[in-house]
C-alpha positions in Angstrom: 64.5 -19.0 19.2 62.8 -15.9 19.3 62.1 -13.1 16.9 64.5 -10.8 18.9 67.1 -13.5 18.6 67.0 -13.8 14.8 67.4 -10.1 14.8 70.7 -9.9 16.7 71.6 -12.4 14.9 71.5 -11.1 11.5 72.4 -7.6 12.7 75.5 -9.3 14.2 76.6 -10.8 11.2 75.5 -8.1 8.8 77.9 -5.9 11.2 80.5 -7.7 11.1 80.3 -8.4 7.0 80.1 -5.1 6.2 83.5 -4.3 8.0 84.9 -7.4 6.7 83.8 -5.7 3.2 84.9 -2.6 3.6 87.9 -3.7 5.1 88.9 -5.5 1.8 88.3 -2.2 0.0 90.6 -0.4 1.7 93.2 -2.7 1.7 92.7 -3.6 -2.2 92.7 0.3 -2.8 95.8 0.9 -0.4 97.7 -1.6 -3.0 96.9 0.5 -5.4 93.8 -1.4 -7.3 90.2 -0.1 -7.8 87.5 -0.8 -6.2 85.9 -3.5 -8.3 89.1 -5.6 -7.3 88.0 -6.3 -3.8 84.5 -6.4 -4.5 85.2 -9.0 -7.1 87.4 -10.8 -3.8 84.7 -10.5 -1.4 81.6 -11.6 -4.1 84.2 -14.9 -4.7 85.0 -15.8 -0.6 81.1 -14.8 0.0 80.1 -17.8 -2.7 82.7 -20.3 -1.6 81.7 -19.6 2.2 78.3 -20.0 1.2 78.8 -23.0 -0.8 80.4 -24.8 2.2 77.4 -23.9 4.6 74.9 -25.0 2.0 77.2 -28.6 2.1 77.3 -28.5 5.8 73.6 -27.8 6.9 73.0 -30.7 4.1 75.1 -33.2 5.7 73.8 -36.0 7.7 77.0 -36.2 10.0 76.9 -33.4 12.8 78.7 -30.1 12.5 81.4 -29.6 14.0 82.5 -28.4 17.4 82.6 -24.8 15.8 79.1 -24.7 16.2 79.9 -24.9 20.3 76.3 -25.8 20.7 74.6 -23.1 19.4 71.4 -24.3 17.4 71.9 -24.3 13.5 69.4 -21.7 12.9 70.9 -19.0 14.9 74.3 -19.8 12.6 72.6 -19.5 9.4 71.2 -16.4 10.2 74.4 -15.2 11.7 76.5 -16.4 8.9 74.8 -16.8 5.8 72.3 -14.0 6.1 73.8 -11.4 8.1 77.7 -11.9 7.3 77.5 -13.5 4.1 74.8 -10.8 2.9 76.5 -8.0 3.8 79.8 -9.0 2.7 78.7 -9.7 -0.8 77.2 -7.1 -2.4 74.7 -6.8 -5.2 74.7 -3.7 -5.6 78.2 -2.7 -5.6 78.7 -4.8 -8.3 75.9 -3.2 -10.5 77.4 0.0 -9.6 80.8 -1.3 -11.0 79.0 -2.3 -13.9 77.3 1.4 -14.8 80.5 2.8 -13.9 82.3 0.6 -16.8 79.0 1.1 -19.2 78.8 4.9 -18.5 82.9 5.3 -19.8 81.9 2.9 -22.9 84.3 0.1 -21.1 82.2 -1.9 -22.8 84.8 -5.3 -22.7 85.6 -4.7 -19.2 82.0 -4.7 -18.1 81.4 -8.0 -19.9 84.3 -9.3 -18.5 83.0 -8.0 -14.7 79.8 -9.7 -15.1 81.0 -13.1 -16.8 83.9 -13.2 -14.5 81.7 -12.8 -11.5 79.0 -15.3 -12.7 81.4 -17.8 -13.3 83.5 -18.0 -10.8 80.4 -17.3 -8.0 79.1 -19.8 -8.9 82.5 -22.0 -9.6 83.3 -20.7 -5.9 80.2 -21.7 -4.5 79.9 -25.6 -6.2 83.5 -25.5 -4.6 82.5 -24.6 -1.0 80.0 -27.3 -1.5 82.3 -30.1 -2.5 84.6 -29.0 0.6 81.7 -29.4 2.9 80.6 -32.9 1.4 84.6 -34.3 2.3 84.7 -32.6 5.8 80.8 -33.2 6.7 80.5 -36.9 5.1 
């Protein structure tokens, strides 16, 4: 694989992660939540998507035929750095965060950033588990 090649690739899926993002936004806005609502859903699919290519790449059977013969290292960098990375968003959610600080929503910001831990991280050791039954 070349160095050109790992670029596309993450440009690819950074392209199309962001508009996946976005895309939530505007849809969680258009039913009348805020912001933080789809940020929260997109931080939560990113980590369970994450967790299941984690399991996969791990697992000693062969991917499947999604993979349609394209080397592994072009789909992590397509996938889990370029989609995943631009569909989740770090700093988004610290923005959400000073925007609950800076109007003293002091609960709702600890709820934010506990909420998001835990269930990231739930999400992810979820994806993970998925991958062992359907890669094992």
């Amino acid at each position: 694989m070349t160095v050109t090649t790992h670029w596309i690739a993450v440009g690819l899926g950074g392209a199309l992660g962001a508009m996946a993002r976005y895309g939530v936004v505007l849809a969680t806005a258009a039913l009348g939540q805020p912001g933080w609502v789809g940020i929260v859903a997109v931080n939560g699919v990113g980590c369970l998507l994450l967790g299941l290519c984690f399991g996969a790449i791990q697992s000693t059977t062969p991917l499947p035929a999604l993979l349609l013969g394209v080397p592994t290292q072009h789909w992590q960098l397509l996938v889990m750095t370029g989609l995943l990375g631009a569909l989740t968003t770090f700093s988004t959610f610290t923005g959400d965060i000073w925007a609950f600080t800076s109007t003293q929503q002091w609960f709702m910001a600890l709820v934010y950033v506990l909420g998001s831990i835990a269930s990231g991280f739930t999400l992810f050791w979820a994806g993970l588990q998925l991958s062992r039954q359907l890669f094992s």
